[in-house]
C-alpha positions in Angstrom: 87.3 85.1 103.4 89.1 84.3 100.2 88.9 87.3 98.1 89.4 87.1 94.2 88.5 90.9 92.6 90.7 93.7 94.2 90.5 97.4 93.8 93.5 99.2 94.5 93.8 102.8 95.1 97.3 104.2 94.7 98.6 100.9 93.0 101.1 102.8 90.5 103.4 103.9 93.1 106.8 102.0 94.4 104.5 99.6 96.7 101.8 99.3 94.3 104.0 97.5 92.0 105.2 95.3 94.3 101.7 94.2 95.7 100.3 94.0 92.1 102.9 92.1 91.0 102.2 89.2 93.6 98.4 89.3 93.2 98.7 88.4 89.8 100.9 85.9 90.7 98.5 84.7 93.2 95.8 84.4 90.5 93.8 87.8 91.8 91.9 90.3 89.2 92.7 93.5 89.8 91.8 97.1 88.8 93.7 100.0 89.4 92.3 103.5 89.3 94.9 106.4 88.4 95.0 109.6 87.0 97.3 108.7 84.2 97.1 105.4 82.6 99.3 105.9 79.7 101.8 106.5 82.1 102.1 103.4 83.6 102.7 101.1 80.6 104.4 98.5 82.6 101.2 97.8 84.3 99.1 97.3 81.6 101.0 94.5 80.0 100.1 92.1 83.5 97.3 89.8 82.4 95.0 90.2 84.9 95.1 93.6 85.8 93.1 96.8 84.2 94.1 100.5 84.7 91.6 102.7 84.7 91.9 106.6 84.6 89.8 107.9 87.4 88.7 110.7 89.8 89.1 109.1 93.0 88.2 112.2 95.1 84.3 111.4 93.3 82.4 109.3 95.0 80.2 108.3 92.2 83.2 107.5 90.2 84.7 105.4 93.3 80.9 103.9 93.3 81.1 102.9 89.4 84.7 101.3 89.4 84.1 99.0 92.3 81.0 97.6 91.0 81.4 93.7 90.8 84.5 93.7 93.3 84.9 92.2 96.7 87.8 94.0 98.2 89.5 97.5 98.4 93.0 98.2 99.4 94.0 102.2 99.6 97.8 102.9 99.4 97.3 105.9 98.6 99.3 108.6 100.4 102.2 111.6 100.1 104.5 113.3 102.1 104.5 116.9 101.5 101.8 119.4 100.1 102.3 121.8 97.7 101.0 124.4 100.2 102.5 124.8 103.6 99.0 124.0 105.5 97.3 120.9 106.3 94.7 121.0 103.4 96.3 118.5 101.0 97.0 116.0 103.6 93.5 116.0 104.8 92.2 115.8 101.6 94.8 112.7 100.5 94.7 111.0 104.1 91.4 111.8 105.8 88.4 112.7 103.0 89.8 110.2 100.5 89.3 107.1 102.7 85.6 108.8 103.9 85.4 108.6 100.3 86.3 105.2 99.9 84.1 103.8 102.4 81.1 105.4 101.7 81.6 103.7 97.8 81.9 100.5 99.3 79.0 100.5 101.2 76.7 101.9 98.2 78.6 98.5 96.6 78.3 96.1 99.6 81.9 96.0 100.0 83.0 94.9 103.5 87.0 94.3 103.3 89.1 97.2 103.1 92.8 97.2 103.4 94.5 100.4 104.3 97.8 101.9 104.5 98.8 104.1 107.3 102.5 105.1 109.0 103.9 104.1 111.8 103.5 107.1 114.6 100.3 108.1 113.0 98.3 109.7 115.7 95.4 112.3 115.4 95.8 113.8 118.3 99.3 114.1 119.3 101.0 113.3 116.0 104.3 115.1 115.1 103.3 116.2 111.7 100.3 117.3 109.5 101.1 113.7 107.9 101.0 111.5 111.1 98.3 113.9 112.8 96.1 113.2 109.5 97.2 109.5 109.2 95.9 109.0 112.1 92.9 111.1 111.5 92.2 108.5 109.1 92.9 105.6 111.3 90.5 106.9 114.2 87.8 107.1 111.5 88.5 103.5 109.9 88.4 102.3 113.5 84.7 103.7 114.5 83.8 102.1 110.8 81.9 98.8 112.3 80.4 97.4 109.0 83.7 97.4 106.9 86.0 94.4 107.7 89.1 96.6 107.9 92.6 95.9 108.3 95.4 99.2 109.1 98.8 99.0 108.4 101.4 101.0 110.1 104.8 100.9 108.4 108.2 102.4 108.7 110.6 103.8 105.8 109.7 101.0 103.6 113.0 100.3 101.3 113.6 98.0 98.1 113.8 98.3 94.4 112.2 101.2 93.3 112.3 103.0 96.6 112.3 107.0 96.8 114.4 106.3 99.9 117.8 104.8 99.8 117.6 105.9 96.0 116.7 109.1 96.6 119.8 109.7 98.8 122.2 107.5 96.4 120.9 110.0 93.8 121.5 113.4 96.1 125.6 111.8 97.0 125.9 111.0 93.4 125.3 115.2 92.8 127.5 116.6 95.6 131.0 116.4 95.1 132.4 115.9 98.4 129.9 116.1 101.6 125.9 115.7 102.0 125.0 118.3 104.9 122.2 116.0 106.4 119.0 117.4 108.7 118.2 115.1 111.5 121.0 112.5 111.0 120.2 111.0 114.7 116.8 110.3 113.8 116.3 106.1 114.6 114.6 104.2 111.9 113.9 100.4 111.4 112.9 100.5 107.7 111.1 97.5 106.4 111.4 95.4 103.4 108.6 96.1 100.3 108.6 91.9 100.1 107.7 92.0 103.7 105.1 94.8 103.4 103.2 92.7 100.2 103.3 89.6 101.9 101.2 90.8 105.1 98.9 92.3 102.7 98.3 89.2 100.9 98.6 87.4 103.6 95.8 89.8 105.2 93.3 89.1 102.1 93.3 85.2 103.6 93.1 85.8 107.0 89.8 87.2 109.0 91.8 87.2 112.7 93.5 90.5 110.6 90.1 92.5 110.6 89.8 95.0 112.9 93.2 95.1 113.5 96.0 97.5 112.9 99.8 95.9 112.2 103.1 98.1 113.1 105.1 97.1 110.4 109.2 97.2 111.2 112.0 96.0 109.7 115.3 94.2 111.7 117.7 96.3 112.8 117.2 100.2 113.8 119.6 102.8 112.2 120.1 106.6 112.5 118.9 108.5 109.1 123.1 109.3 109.0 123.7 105.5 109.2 121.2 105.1 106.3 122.3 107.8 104.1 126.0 106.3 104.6 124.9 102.8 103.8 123.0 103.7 100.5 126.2 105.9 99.5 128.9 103.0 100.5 126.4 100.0 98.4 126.3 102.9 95.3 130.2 102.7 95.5 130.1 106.2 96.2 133.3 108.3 98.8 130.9 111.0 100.2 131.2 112.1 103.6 128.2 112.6 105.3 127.4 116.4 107.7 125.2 115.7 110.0 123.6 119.0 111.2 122.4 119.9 113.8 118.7 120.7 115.2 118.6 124.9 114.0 120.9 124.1 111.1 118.5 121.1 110.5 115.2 123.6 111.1 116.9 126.3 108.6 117.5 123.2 105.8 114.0 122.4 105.7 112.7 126.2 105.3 115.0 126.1 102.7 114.0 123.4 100.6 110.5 123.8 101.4 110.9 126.2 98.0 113.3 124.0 96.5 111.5 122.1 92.9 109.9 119.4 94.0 110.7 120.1 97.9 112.9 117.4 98.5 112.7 118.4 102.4 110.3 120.5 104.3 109.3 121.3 108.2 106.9 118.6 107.7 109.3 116.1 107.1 111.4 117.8 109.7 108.9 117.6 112.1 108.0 114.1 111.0 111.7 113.0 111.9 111.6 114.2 115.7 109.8 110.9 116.4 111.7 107.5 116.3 110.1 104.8 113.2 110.7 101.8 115.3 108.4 99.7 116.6 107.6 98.0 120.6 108.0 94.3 119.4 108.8 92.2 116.1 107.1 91.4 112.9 103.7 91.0 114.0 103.7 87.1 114.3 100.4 86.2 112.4 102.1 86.8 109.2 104.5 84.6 109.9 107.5 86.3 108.3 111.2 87.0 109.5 112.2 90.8 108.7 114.3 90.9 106.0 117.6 92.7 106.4 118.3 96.0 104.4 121.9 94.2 103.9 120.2 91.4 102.1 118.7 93.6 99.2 119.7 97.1 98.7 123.2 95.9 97.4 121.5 94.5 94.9 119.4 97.3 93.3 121.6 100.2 94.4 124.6 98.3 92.1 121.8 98.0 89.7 120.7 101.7 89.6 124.7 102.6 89.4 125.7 100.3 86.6 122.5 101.7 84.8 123.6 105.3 85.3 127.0 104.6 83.7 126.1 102.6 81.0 123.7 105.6 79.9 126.3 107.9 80.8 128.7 106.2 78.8 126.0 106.0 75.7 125.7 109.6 75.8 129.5 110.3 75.5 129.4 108.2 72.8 126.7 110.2 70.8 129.0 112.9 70.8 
């Protein structure tokens, strides 16, 4: 089952990084197909790995790049559209792995790995993102001739994250308070280590295929909790509003024209279902959660001593 030559879809982002960086370590060849090599510099310097700029909406550019490899994995995945439909997310989360699969049978590729969410569900799914995660799920499911694994994770948190980061960032801006939508939601977030490690440990195993892994961290917090944590670990007095459901409904509207819309009634609608999972760590991976305590002190402090040394080297310039 041993697989040596991995594709990855989507291998640029924050878990991309972390999963390349441990295949290399583990001796795999990889290739990653992105729309921008030149950006990703950090990647190119890993001696195993080659990033290739690609199409991956074209299946006959999917077909050419995973000529001579064994295994796919597709991390690919957002959360918001630039629209205020469901077009982009079905084109991201339900064509694109159609896509994949019909490349990897024109290559006799069996093993796919695929990254999903937790309370993805086609039919009765929250959101345009879990309804079209799931989408995709349903159709990896009736695939019988791929050797397919799903993943299902939470908020996944560690260094690099656009999570605990991203709301470190927004207290560093405010002055005083952070008026918060849907600070009761519940979350279990789960550890990128963690995340990597079923993966891998996935690529070794065949009593994964066919199955689908909920993917949860330790402990379950509210979003305020969170946002509170990241703030207090950044060293950072903000006090946190949490608003309530129309307040919460009119901040989303809001930003949903904001650059870059930070939030939208997507996410909103997203946050009205709990991210925690029925059991524990699935136990075939043999791993013990790791605790958000354990690491985010580490590379929030990181991020904040960064941020004033370059603040300070800009004062300097002056």
């Amino acid at each position: 089952m041993m697989s040596k030559k991995i594709c990855i879809l989507g291998g640029t982002g924050f878990i991309g990084h972390h999963l390349v960086t441990r295949l290399v370590k583990e001796g795999y060849q990889v290739r990653l197909l992105t729309r921008r090599r030149e950006r990703h510099r950090e990647l190119l310097v890993l001696p195993t790995v080659e990033v290739v700029d690609a199409n991956i909406f074209d299946v006959d550019v999917l077909t050419r790049q995973f000529k001579g490899f064994d295994t796919v994995i597709n991390l690919v995945g957002i959360l918001n559209s630039r629209g205020h439909s469901d077009h982009e997310f079905r084109r991201v989360h339900v064509e694109l792995p159609q896509t994949i699969v019909q490349a990897c049978r024109r290559n006799h590729i069996r093993r796919l790995l695929h990254m999903s969410a937790l309370n993805a569900d086609a039919s009765h799914g929250a959101s345009y993102y879990l309804r079209t995660k799931g989408d995709a799920e349903s159709f990896l499911q009736a695939t019988k001739d791929l050797d397919i694994t799903i993943f299902r994770p939470s908020v996944i948190f560690g260094e690099g994250d656009s999570f605990l980061n991203r709301f470190a960032g927004l207290l560093r801006k405010v002055p005083l308070l952070l008026p918060l939508a849907c600070p009761n939601s519940r979350i279990a977030p789960v550890y990128v280590g963690d995340v990597v490690s079923a993966f891998v440990h996935a690529l070794k195993d065949r009593h994964t295929v066919a199955q689908k892994y909920d993917l949860c961290g330790p402990r379950v917090y509210t979003l305020k909790e969170l946002v509170e944590y990241a703030g207090a670990a950044a060293g950072l007095r903000r006090k946190v509003i949490g608003l309530g459901d129309t307040l919460s409904k009119m901040q989303a509207f809001m930003l949903e024209f904001a650059p870059g819309k930070p939030f939208s009634m997507d996410n909103y609608r997203s946050l009205q279902v709990d991210s925690v999972c029925d059991g524990g760590f699935p136990e075939i991976f043999g791993i013990s959660p790791t605790p958000l305590e354990a690491v985010v002190p580490l590379y929030i402090d990181a991020h904040r001593k960064s941020h004033r040394y370059h603040s300070y080297r800009s004062k300097a310039r002056r």
